[in-house]
N, C-alpha and C positions, 0 to 999 in steps of 0.2 A: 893378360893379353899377350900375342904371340908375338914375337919382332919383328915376324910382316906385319902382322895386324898392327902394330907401331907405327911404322914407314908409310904404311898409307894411312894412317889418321892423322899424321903431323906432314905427307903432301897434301891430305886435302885441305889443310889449314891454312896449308901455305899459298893453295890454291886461292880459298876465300880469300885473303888477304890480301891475296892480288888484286882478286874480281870486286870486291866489295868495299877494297881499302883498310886501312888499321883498324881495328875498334877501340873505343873511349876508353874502355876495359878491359882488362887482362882475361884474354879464354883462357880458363881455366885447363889446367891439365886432364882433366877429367871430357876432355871431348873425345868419347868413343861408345862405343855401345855397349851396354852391362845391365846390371842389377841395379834395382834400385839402391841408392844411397842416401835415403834416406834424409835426404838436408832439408831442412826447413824451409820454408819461402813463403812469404807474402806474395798472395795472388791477384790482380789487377780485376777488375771488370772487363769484361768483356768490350773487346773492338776492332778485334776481326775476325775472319771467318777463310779457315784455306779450304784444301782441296781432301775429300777421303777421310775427315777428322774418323778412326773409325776404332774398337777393340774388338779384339779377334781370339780364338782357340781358350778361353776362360776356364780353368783349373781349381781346383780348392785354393790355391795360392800362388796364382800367377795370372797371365793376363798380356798379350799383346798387345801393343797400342804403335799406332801412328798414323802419318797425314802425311798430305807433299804440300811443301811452299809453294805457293803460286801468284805470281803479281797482282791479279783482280781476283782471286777467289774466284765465284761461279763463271761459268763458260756462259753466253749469250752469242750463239753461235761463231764460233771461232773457237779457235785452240787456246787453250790456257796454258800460260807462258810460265814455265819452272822459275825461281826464285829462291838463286843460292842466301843460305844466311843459319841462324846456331836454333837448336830447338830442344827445348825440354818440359815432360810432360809432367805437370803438380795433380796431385790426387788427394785425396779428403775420403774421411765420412760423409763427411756435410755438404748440403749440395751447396751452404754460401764459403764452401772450401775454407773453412777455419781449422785449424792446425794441422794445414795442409805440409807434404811436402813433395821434392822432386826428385826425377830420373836424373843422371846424369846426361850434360849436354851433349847433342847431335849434333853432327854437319849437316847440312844439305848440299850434296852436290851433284851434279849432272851424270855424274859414275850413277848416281843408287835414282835417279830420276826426282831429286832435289825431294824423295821421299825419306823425313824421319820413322824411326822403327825401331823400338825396344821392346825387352822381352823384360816386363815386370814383377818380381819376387817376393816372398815374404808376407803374400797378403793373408788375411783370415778368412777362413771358410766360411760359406753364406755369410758375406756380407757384400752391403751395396756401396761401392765406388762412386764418387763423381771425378771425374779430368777434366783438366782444360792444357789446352798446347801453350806454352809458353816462347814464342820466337820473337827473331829481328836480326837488322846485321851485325848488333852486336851486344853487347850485353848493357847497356846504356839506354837502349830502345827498344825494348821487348816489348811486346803485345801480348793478350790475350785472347784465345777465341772460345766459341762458345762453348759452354759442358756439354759432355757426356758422363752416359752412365753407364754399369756393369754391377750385376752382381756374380761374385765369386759361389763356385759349387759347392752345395753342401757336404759338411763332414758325413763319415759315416755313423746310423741311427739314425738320420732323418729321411720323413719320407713324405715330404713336400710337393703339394701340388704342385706341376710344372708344364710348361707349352713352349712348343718351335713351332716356327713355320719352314717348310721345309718351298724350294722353288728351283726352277730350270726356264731357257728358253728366252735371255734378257733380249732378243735382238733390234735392237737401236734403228735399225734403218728399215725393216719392215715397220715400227712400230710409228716413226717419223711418216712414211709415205702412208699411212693409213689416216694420222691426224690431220695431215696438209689435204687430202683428198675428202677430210669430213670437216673443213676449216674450225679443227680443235684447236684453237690458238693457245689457249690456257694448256692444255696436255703437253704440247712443242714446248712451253717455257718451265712449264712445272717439271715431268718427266713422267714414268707411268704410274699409271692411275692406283695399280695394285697395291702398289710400295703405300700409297695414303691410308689403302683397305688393311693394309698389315699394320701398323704403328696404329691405329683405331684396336685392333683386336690386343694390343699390350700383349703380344709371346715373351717370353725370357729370353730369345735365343731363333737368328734368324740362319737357316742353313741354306748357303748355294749348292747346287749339286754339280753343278758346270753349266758348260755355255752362259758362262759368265757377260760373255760379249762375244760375236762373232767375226773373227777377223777373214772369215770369207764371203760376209754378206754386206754390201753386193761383191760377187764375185771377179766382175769385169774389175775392180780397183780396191781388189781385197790386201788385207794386210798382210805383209811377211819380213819385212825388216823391224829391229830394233824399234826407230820414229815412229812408223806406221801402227804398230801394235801397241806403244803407250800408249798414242793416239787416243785408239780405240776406248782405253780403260778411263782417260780423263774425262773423256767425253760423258761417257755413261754415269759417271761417279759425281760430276757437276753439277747437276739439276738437285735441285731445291727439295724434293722426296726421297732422295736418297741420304740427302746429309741430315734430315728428318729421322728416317729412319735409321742411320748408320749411329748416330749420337743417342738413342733409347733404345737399342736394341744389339746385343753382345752381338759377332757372326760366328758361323762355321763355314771352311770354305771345302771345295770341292772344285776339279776342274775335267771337264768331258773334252768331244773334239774340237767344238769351232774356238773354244778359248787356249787350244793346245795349238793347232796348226790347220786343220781344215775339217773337212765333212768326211767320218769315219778315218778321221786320220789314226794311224801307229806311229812306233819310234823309229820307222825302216824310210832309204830312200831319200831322194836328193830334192825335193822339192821343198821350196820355202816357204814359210819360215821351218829352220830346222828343230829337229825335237828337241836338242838343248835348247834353242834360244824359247821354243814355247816354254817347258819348264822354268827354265831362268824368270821371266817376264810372269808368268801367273806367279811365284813365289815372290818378287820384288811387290808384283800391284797390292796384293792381299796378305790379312796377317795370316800366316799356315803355322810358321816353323820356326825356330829361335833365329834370329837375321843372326847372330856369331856360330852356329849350327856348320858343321867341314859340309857333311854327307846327310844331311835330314830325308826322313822317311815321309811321305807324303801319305802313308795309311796310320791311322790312331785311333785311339776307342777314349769314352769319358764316359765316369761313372756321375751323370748329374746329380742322382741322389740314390737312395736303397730303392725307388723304384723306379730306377730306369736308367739305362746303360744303352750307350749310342756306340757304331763302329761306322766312321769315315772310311770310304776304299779308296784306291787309286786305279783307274781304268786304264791307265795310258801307258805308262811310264817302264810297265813290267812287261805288258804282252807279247805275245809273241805276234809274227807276220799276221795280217789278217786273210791274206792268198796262203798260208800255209794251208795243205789240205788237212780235213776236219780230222777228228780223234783224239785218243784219250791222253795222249799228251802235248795237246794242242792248249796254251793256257792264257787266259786274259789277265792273270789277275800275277801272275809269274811264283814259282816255287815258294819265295820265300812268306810271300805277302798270304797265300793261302793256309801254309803250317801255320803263321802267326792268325789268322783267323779262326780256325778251328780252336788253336791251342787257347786262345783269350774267351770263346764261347763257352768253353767246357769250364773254365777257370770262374767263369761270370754267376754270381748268387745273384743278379736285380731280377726284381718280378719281372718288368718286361727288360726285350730287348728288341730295338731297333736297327738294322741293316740299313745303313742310307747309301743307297749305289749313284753313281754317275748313269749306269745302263743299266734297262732291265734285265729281270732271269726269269720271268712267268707271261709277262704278255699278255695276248698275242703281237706281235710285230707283224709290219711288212717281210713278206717274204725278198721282193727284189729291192732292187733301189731305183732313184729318179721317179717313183709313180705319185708323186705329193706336187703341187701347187704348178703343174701344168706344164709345159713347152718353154718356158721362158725360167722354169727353175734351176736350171744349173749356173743361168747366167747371177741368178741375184742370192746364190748360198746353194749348198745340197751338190756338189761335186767330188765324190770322194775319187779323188787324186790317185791314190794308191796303187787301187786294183783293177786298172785297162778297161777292157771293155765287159767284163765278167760283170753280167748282171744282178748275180744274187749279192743282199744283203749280207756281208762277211762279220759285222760291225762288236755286234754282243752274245750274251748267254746264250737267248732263244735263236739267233739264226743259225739253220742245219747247218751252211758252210762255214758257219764262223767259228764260235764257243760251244756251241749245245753239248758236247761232251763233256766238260767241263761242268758246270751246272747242273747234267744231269748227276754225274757222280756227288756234287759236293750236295743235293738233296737228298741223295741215299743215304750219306753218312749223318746230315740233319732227323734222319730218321733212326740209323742205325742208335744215333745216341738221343732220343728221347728228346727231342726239340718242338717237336708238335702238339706235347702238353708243357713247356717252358717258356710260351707268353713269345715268341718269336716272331717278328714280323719285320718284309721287306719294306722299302720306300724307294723309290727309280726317281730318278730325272728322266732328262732326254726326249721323253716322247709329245708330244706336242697335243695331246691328250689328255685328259684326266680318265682314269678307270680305277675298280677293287675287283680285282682278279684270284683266282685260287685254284693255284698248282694243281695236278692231279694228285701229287701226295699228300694235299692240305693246306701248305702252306699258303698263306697272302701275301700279296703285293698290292700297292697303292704308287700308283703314275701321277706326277704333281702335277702333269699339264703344264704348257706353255705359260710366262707371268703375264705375257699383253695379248691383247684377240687377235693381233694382227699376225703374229707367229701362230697362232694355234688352229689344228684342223680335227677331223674327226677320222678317229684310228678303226682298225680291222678288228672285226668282231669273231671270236670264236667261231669254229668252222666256215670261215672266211676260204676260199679256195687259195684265194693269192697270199694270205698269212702264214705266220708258222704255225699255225694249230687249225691245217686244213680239216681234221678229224675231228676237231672242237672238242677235245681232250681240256684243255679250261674252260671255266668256270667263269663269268662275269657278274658281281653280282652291282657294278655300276660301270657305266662308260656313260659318256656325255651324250645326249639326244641332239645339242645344238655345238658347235665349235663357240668356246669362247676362252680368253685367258684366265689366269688364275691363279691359288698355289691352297696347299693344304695345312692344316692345323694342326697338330698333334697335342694332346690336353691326356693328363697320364695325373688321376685321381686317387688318395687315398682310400686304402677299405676304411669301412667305417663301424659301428656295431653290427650291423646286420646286411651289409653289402662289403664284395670284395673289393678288390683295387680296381682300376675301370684306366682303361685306353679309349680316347674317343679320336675320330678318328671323322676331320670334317673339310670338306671342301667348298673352295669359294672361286667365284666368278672376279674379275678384275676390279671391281666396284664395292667387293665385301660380302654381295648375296651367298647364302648356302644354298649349296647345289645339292648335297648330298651327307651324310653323317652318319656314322654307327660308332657303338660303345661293342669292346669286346673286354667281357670279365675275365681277371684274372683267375689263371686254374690254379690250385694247392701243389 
């Protein structure tokens, strides 16, 4: 630990000890953030339940974990009040946590949004974890809350059945005014519907892509300070199906615009919330990056097993202006983060590979902007701030004025090196659609659609005049007949004697229906 990182783990203890009073027992000197240490501990029974209990970014041997203290646990309409006090997380084989042990103790305090967060070490390849948070004010009075679970990535040689669910499009206040106007009282208390359809289908592994939350919707009282933007994330994070889901289900995370700063937002320009403070705030709410991490890179790749290798992007953080005029060094994805993409593809042996984007690169997209949910949509989300009164959609790959140069070249080079018999397939967030689309070079893309109906509409079809692919140069070979929410499946099978490796590749409706499904065989 560094000698700042000293100073302020021994003020905020000094702080607790203010706010909380002495405790019975001695905090150990080990209150900071680290490696597991492996201490033994006797584990309680379960008796209470905080905020986000959640594990994040899962490794052959490592593991993110954490939760924020909160006075009442779930929200029931109102804000869920922080709760400074010590926390450390005990982990097991076993789910009755016998020869359990723990992380070293956390603080909670109002600096880190009384969110604990360790980055846990040492663990063994495919296997299954249980946790449970161990807090109190002090070490006298700890509680336990309920397990979760994780299993660690397989070593390499294995080449195990595996499934994500991959989602976009959480937005909390569309998805509220939609329940109150169909008096879904139960959806208002539980939380959305999908999240029950996902923890039914048992994935390994749940991926955000962004729009995590929307801190522009509604717009007229959207979010841009500090308060306001945790806000946002407790709120979503407190309903009953998500801590369902967050407790059996590993995440990945991913962050687009309205959880960055607004609707097609960049890192340019004076309007709030500012670019750091969005980055700051999506790395604190979610597990992404080692919390003792100077400078963390927000793009990564995971090898889940020999058949299937995932690469995370980052849309936001790199790009350049999205009013810069278009061309070939105009970049969404910024110099470094594309060498490092390339260079990790060519390096990659897994049968498949997966590209999970924030924004598409195949489409079709809206050509302009403002043309979705009518006269009244800038007021309640959908206002990209940035670029004036300049109608065209600037935002990703496929728009002519935005990225399209970009995209097109890095599908050349996907060609140039033989990518199109290497099992390669996109996955987008973002579009408020579900579709299986296919580049004119080949390649596919699959759009998760919106998670709840209330955000989700129906997108532009292949020579569409107001799209980007007025020539109807892609391929559809599904888009949705009816608007509904949803997210997608991914199920990545062993060959077998006489069949090859198989990707399948399935969508669902907000309630669990399939919508749609295809298996694509692995090539030699």
């Amino acid at each position: 630990m560094t000698s700042q990182a000293t100073l302020a783990a021994l003020m905020t203890v000094t702080w607790l000890l203010a706010t909380c009073g002495a405790p019975s027992a001695q905090i150990p000197a080990s209150v900071h953030r680290g490696e597991a240490d492996r201490t033994p501990v006797q584990v309680p029974g379960t008796t209470a339940h905080w905020q986000g209990e959640m594990a994040g970014e899962v490794t052959q041997t490592t593991v993110i974990l954490q939760a924020r203290l909160t006075y009442h646990g779930q929200v029931r309409g109102a804000e869920s009040l922080g709760r400074p006090g010590m926390g450390a997380f005990a982990l097991s084989t076993s789910e009755t946590m016998e020869n359990a042990f723990r992380t070293p103790w956390l603080v909670a305090s109002p600096e880190d949004d009384f969110i604990v967060k360790t980055l846990v070490s040492g663990l063994e390849a495919g296997t299954r974890y249980y946790y449970r948070l161990l807090s109190g004010p002090n070490l006298e009075s700890l509680e336990a809350g309920p397990t979760g679970t994780f299993r660690t990535l397989d070593e390499p040689g294995v080449s195990r059945e595996v499934s994500l669910v991959v989602v976009t499009g959480m937005n909390r206040f569309a998805f509220r005014a939609l329940a109150i106007k169909d008096l879904a009282w139960d959806n208002l208390r539980l939380g959305f519907p999908a999240l029950e359809a996902i923890v039914a289908r048992q994935p390994d592994f749940f991926v955000g892509t962004g729009d995590n939350v929307y801190y522009d919707s509604p717009f007229i009282r959207r979010a841009h300070t500090l308060e306001s933007m945790r806000a946002k994330w407790h709120r979503q994070f407190a309903t009953p199906r998500f801590a369902e889901l967050f407790l059996s289900v590993p995440t990945y995370w991913e962050k687009d615009d309205h959880d960055y700063r607004y609707d097609d937002a960049d890192p340019y320009g004076d309007f709030q919330p500012s670019a750091e403070l969005g980055a700051r705030v999506f790395l604190e709410q979610v597990p992404v990056v080692d919390p003792l991490a100077g400078n963390p890179l927000t793009y990564r790749t995971h090898r889940l097993n020999d058949l299937v290798q995932i690469w995370l992007l980052e849309g936001r953080d790199y790009r350049d202006a999205n009013t810069d005029p278009p061309g070939p060094d105009k970049s969404l994805w910024g110099e470094e983060q594309r060498e490092w993409l390339e260079r990790t593809l060519l390096e990659s042996d897994a049968t498949f590979k997966l590209l999970i984007l924030p924004t598409c690169m195949v489409g079709p997209d809206d050509d302009q902007k403002g043309g979705q949910g009518g006269f009244l949509a800038p007021y309640f989300g959908g206002r990209a701030l940035g670029q004036g009164d300049d109608p065209h959609k600037l935002d990703n790959h496929m728009n002519t004025y935005g990225f399209r140069d970009e995209a097109d070249a890095f599908f050349s080079w996907l060609l140039d090196n033989g990518f199109l018999n290497k099992n390669l397939y996109l996955v987008c967030g973002d579009k408020h659609w579900q579709y299986h689309s296919i580049h004119p070079s080949g390649f596919e893309e699959f759009s998760v659609g919106a998670l709840v109906d209330a955000n989700s509409r129906l997108g532009p079809k292949p020579g569409d005049l107001m799209s980007t692919d007025p020539e109807g140069l892609v391929r559809h070979l599904y888009s949705q007949a009816e608007s509904s929410g949803g997210f997608l499946q991914i199920g990545i099978k062993a060959s077998g004697e006489s069949q090859p490796a198989l990707a399948a590749f399935a969508f669902y409706d907000e309630v669990g229906t399939l919508l749609y499904s295809v298996e694509k065989a692995a090539h030699d």
